[in-house]
N, C-alpha and C positions, 0 to 999 in steps of 0.2 A: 355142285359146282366142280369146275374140271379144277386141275392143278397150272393153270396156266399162269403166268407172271401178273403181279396187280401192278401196275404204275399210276402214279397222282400223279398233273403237272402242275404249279400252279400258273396259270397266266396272269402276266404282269395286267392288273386294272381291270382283271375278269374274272372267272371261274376256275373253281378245280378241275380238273376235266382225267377221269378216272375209267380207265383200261385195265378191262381187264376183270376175273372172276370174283371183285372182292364183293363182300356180302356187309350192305347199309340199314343200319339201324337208326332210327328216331331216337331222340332223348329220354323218352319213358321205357326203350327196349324195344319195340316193335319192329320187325323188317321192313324197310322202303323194298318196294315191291321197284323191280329192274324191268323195265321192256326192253331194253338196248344193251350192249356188250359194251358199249361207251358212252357214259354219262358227265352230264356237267353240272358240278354244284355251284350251288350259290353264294357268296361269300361276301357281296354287298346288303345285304337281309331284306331287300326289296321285292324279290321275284313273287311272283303271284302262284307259283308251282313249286313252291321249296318243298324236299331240299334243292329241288331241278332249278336250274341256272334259264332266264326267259330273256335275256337281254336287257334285261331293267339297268344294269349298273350303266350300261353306254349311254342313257339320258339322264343317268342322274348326276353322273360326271365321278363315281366311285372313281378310286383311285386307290391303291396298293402301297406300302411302302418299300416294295423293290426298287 
């Protein structure tokens, strides 16, 4: 990975949405394998592709407390 800045946003009622070189692990330690330079996690625990973000939160009506 290069040294490029990592940014998280979170968006309000959605996803983390992560810029940037940072290197993601599973909970037992393993790497989530990246295809994209920008990903979006999940944060409603709905998605069918976690940790990747599928749009599930906007039917389930997830909400944030920002």
């Amino acid at each position: 990975m290069s040294e490029t800045p990592v940014t998280i946003t979170a968006y309000p009622d959605g996803p983390l949405l992560v810029r940037g070189d940072a290197r993601i692990q599973s909970s037992d330690g393993r790497e989530v394998v990246r295809t994209r330079r920008t990903v979006a996690l999940c944060r409603c625990g709905l998605s069918t592709i976690k940790p990747f973000c599928d749009g599930t939160h906007k039917a389930s009506g997830f909400r944030t407390d920002d």
